[in-house]
N, C-alpha and C positions, 0 to 999 in steps of 0.2 A: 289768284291765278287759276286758269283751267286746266285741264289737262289737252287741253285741244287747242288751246290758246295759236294763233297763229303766231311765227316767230315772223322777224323784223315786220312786223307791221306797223311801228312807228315810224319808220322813213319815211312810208307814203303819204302817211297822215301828217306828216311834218309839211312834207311839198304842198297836201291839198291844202289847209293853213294855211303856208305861204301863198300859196295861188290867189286863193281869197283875198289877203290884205297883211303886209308885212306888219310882223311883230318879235316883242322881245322873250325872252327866257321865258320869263316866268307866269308872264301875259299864257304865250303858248303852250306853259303844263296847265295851266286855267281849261285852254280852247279843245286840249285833250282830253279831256273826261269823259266827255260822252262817247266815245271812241273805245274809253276803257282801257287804255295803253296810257304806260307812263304814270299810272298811280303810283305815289308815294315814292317815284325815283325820279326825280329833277332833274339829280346828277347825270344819270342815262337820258333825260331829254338834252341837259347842254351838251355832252359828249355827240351826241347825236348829230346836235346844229353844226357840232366845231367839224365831224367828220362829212357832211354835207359841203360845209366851205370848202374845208378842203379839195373836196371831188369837182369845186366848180360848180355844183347845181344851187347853192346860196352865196351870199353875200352878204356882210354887215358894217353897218355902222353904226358908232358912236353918234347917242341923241339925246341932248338934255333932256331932265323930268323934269316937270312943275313939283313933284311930290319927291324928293330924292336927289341921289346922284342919279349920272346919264346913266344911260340904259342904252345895250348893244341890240341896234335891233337888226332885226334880219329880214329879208328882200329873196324873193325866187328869181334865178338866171334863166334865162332862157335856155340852157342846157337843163336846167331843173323842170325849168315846162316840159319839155321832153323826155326827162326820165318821169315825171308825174304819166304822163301819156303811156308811156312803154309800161307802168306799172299797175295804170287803171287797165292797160289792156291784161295783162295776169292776173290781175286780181278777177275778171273776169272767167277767166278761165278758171279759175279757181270756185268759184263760184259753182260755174255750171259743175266742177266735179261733186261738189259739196252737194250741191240738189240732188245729183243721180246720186248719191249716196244715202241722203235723204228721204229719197224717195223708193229707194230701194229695201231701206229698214223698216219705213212705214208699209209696204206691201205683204213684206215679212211679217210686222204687229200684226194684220190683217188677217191671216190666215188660225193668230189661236187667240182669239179675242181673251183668252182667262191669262195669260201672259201678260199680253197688252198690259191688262186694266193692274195687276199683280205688282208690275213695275213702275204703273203711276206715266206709262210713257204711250196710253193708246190714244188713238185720236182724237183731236181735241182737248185734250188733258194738258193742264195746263201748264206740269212738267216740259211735254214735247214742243208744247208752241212756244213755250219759252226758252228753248234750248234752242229750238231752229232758227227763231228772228233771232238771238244772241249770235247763233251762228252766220247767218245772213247778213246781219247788222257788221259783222268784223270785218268782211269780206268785201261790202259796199266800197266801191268809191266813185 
């Protein structure tokens, strides 16, 4: 975990998943990885699905497996497409603050290059680029 880690940002990623193609539990701690959210807590991903139904934005049902017992899968509501909507539009915004913050520290590096390089975080270094698409990358949706 980061220290910057954004909070709930597993709901959205839950919705854009669903959006894409309904699935079950355990299917979708798989679909979160690259996301980075929901590592090694499952529980927190079912919790998750179960507080979604609730709210109305999912739906599930019981589906047999060729491999197992059935499996609960889950489906986005149309109120869920709508909160996916309302939450890609934040995340956006979220975003642009994250850039001018971004772009704000790098201006900063700028002005004592022996800092910069000192911290492993001056331009181009591979520290900074990889903090900032990590950060970029979270924030995406």
């Amino acid at each position: 975990m980061h220290i910057c880690e954004p909070h709930q940002f597993l709901r959205p990623c839950l919705l854009l998943l669903l959006e894409e193609r309904p699935g079950h539990g355990y299917e979708l701690v798989d679909r979160l990885k690259p996301f980075g959210v929901g590592d090694g807590d499952s529980g927190g991903v079912y919790r998750t699905l179960r507080a979604l139904e609730r709210g109305g934005l999912a739906r599930s049902a019981w589906r047999p497996s060729v491999a197992g017992p059935a499996r609960r899968t889950y489906h986005l509501t149309a109120e869920g497409r709508q909160a996916l909507a309302d939450m890609v539009r934040d995340l956006r915004a979220t975003r642009s603050m994250l850039d001018h913050y971004l772009d704000r520290y790098q201006r900063g590096q700028g002005s004592d290059p022996d800092a910069a390089v000192s911290t492993g975080l001056s331009t181009g270094g591979s520290q900074s680029s990889a903090v900032d698409q990590s950060i970029v990358d979270s924030t995406a949706g």
